[in-house]
N, C-alpha and C positions, 0 to 999 in steps of 0.2 A: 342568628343561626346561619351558617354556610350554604353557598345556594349551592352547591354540591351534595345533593340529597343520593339518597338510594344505594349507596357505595357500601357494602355488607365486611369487604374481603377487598386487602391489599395485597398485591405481590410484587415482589423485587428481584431481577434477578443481579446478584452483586459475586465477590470476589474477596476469596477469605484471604484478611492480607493482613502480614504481621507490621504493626507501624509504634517504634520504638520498644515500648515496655509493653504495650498492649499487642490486639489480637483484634482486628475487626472485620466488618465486611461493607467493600466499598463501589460504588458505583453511583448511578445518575437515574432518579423520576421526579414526573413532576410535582413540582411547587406545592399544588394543592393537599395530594396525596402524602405525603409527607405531615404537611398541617393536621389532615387529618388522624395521623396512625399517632401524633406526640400530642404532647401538653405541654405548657409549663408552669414548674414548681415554684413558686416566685415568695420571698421569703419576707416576711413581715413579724416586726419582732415581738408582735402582741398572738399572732395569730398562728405564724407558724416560721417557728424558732429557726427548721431546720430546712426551709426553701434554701433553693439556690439561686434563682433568677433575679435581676434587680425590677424595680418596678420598670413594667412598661412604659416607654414615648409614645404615647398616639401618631405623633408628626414622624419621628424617627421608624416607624411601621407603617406609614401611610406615604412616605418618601420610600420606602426599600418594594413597596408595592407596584408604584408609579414608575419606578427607575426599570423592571418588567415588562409594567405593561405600555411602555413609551414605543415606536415604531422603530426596528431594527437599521442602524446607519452604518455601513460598511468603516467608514472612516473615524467611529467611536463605538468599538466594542464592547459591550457589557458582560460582565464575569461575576459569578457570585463565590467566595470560600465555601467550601464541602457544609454544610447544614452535618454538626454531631450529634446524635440521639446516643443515648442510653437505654436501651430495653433492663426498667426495673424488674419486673413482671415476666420470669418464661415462660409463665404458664402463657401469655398472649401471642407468644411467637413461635411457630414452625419455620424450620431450618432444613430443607430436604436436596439432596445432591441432585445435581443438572445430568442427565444421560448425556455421553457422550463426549467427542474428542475438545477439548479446549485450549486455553494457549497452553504451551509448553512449563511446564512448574507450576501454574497456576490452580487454584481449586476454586469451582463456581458452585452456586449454590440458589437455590431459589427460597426467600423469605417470602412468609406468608402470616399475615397479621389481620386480627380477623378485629376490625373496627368495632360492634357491636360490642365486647367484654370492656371497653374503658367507659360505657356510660352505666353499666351495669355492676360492677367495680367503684365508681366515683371517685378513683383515686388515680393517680398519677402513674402509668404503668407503661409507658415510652416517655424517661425525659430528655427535653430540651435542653443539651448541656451548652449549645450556641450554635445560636440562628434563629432568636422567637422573634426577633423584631420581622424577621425577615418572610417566617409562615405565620405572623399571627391573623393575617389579611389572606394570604393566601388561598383558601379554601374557599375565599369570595364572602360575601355578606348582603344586604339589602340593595346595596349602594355597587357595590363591585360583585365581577365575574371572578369567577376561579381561573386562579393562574395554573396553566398548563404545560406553560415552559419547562425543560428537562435543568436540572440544576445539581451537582454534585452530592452525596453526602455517604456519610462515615457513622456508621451504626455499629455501637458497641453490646455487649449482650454481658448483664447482670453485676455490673461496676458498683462497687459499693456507694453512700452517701458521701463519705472522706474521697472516696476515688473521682468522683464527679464532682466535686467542688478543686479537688489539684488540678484536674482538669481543665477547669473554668479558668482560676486563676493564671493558669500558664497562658492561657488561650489571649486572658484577656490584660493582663500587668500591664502590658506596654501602647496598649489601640486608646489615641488621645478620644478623651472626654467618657469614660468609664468614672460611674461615684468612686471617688475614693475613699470614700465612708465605707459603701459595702464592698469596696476590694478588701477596703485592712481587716472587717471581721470575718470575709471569706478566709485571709489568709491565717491568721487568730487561730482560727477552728482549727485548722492543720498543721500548727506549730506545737509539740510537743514544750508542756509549762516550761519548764526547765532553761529550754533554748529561746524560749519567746523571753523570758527574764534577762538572758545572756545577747541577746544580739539585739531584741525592741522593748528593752525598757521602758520608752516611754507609751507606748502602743500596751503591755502588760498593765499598766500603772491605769494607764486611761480605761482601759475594759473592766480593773479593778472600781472606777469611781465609778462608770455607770452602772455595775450590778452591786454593788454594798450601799444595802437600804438607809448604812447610817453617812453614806456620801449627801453632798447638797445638789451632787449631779444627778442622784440615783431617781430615774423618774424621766429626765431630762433630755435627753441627745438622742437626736435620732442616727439609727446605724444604717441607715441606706434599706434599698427596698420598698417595700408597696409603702405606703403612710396612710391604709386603709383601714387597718383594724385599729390605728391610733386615732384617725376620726372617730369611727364609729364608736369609741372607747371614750369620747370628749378630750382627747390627751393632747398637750399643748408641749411640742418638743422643741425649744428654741437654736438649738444647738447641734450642728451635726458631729459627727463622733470624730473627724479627721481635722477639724479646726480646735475640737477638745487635746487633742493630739497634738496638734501641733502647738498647745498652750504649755504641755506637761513637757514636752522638748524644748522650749525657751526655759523651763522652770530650773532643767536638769542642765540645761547649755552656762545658765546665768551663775547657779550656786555651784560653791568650790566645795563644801563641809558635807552636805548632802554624800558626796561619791565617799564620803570616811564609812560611809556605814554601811556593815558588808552583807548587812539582811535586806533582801529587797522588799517586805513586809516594811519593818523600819520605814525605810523611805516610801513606801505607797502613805502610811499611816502620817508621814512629817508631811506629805504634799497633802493629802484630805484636811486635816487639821487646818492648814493654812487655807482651804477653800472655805470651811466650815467659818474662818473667821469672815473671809469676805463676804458674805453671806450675812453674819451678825453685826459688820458694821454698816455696809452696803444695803440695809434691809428695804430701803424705799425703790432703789433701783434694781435689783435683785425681782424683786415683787412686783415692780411695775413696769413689764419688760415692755410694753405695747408705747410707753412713752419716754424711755430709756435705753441709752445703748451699750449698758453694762456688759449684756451678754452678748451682744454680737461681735463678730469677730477681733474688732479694734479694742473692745471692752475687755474680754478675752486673754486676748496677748498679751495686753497692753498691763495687765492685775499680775499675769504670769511670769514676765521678766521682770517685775517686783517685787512676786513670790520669791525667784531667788535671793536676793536683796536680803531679804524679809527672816528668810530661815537661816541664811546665813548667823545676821545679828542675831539672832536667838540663841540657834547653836553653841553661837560662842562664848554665849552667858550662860548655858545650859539650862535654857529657859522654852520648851518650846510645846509649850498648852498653846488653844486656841486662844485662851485670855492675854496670854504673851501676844501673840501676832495682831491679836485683836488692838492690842496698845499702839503696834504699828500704824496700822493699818488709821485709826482715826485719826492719826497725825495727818495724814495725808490726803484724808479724805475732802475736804475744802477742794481742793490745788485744780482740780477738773468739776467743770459742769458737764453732767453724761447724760442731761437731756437732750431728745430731738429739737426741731427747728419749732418754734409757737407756730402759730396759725399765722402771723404778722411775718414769717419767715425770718427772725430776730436772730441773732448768732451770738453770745457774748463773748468778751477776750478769755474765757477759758471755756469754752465748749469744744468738745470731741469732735461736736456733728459735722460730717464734712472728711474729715482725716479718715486715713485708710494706709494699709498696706505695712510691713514692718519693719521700714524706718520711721512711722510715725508710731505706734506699738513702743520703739524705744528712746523715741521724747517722750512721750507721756511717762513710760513708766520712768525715767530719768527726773524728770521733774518730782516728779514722786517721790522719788527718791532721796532728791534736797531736802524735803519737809522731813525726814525722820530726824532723831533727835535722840540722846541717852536720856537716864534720869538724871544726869548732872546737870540738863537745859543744854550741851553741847555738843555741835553739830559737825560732825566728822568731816561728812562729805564738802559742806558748805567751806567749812574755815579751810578745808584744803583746795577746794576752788579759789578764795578768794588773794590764798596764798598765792598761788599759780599765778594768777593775774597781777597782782603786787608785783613778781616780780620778773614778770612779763613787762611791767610798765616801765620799770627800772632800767631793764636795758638800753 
């Protein structure tokens, strides 16, 4: 609970200011008061689909606390960005004109937010569009005092749920170390289908395998945000949605035949199928993610630039069931050991464990690659390697 007790009724006085496309009102209180009159909406995809927040840093909000409440040095100034709220909720907020002369063009205004109706409400009725890391300490706690420092902020009044998520995103696309998990489904949300097919196929593609129940991802990736209701639900999500992503853009980069098909449905259904096989041949590493590195990221990649590979040959036989890919796929499945390290810390000459990053993603899937084979027993890739070097040796 905030040791900032008794506080009934906030006021602000701010400055109706028009800033870009919006209409807001801006000025400077303190820290604390702030924490109190917002909340934030923090979005968990079991719990609550339609938050905005990503999950909280304890340290990243106990560091923007400290950085505050540190002693004032002339010779390193401390600045905070405007803290944006949203007032969801009019009914919570009075808006009443200032008497008297003010700057010149100017319109002042005094806000009045009456703290009592958001416990009595339970719902989110000033949000947090950005700055939670920054008030969530602020109001003080057991352990801390309430910050009282004066700090900028930009209160918006009755912005829809789409309008506070474009928000966010503009806010935040480019400030290093933001998930980029929950940026891309923040941005998802606000991409009109059409154009999300036409400009982020692979990001459509990927959001298509984690909601169709008859994906092998469907259940699986987490999309940024709390991972609280996924506890409390027992849910085991190995994979986050931006490395899924970046699996289905090696898929789309690698294969040539894929881009012939001009239904984006098609190609969602040609990449599932081939996960679907990896899955049915992969079933021990698939299944036993706690001692296998199938799924993490190397695993990943690495199955994904071989997906193209994979669909390719298919296509071109006009063969492309999972039972097709699945043929692939056991050819090759030998060529890599995608166990962890034993207890003995043992490595063998074809283990994964260790490798990282996507030049090694495309050794593996290139080795891989060698093992395929037609039904005639003969090996495309292989015999034109060996050609190569033949007559490489010749010169």
């Amino acid at each position: 609970m905030p040791v900032l007790t008794g506080v009934t009724k906030v006021e602000f006085i701010a400055e109706k200011s028009p800033n870009l496309d919006t209409t807001c009102y801006r000025g400077s209180a303190p820290l604390a008061h702030l924490a109190l009159i917002s909340q934030p909406d923090v979005f968990d995809q079991q719990t609550n689909t339609e938050g905005l927040q990503r999950d909280l840093s304890p340290k990243h909000a106990s560091d923007a606390y400290e950085y505050v409440h540190r002693n004032a040095d002339p010779h390193r100034p401390r600045a905070f960005p405007e803290v944006v709220l949203n007032v969801r909720d009019k009914s919570v907020i009075e808006i009443l004109p200032v008497e008297g002369p003010g700057v010149e063009g100017a319109e002042h205004v005094r806000l009045r937010i009456d703290v009592r109706d958001f416990a009595q409400k339970n719902k989110v009725g000033v949000s947090r569009v950005d700055g939670n890391h920054r008030l969530f300490y602020a109001a003080g706690d057991d352990r801390r005092n309430p910050l009282l420092a004066l700090v900028p902020f930009q209160i918006h009044v009755g912005l829809t749920r789409d309008q506070e998520r474009s928000l966010f995103v503009d806010i935040n696309a480019n400030q290093k170390g933001l998930n980029t998990s929950h940026l891309a489904i923040m941005q998802s949300k606000l991409t009109p289908e059409e154009i999300e097919v036409r400009d982020h196929l692979d990001r459509w593609i990927s959001h298509r395998l984690v909601d169709d129940p008859d994906s092998p991802w469907h259940g699986m990736i987490h999309l940024g945000g709390s991972k609280v209701g996924s506890r409390v639900q027992g849910l085991k999500r190995p994979l986050n949605f931006a490395s899924l992503q970046g699996g289905v853009m090696r898929t789309l980069r690698k294969s040539q035949y894929i881009h012939d098909l001009t239904d984006p449905e098609a190609q969602y259904v040609l990449v599932r199928n081939y996960w679907r096989a990896v899955k049915q041949v992969f079933a021990l590493e698939w299944g036993n993610q706690k001692d296998h590195l199938l799924l993490k990221n190397i695993g990943v990649w690495s199955m994904s630039v071989l997906g193209g590979t994979i669909i390719d040959r298919c296509m071109a036989k006009g063969t492309i069931e999972i039972d097709d890919m699945a043929a692939y796929l056991s050819q090759a499945r030998g060529r890599w050991d995608w166990r962890r390290l034993d207890s003995a810390g043992q490595r063998s000459d074809t283990s994964v464990d260790g490798m990282s990053g996507n030049r090694a993603a495309l050794v593996i899937a290139a080795e891989m690659a060698n093992e395929l084979s037609e039904e005639s027993g003969g090996n495309p890739m292989r015999d034109l390697q060996d050609r190569l070097l033949a007559a490489g040796a010749g010169q």
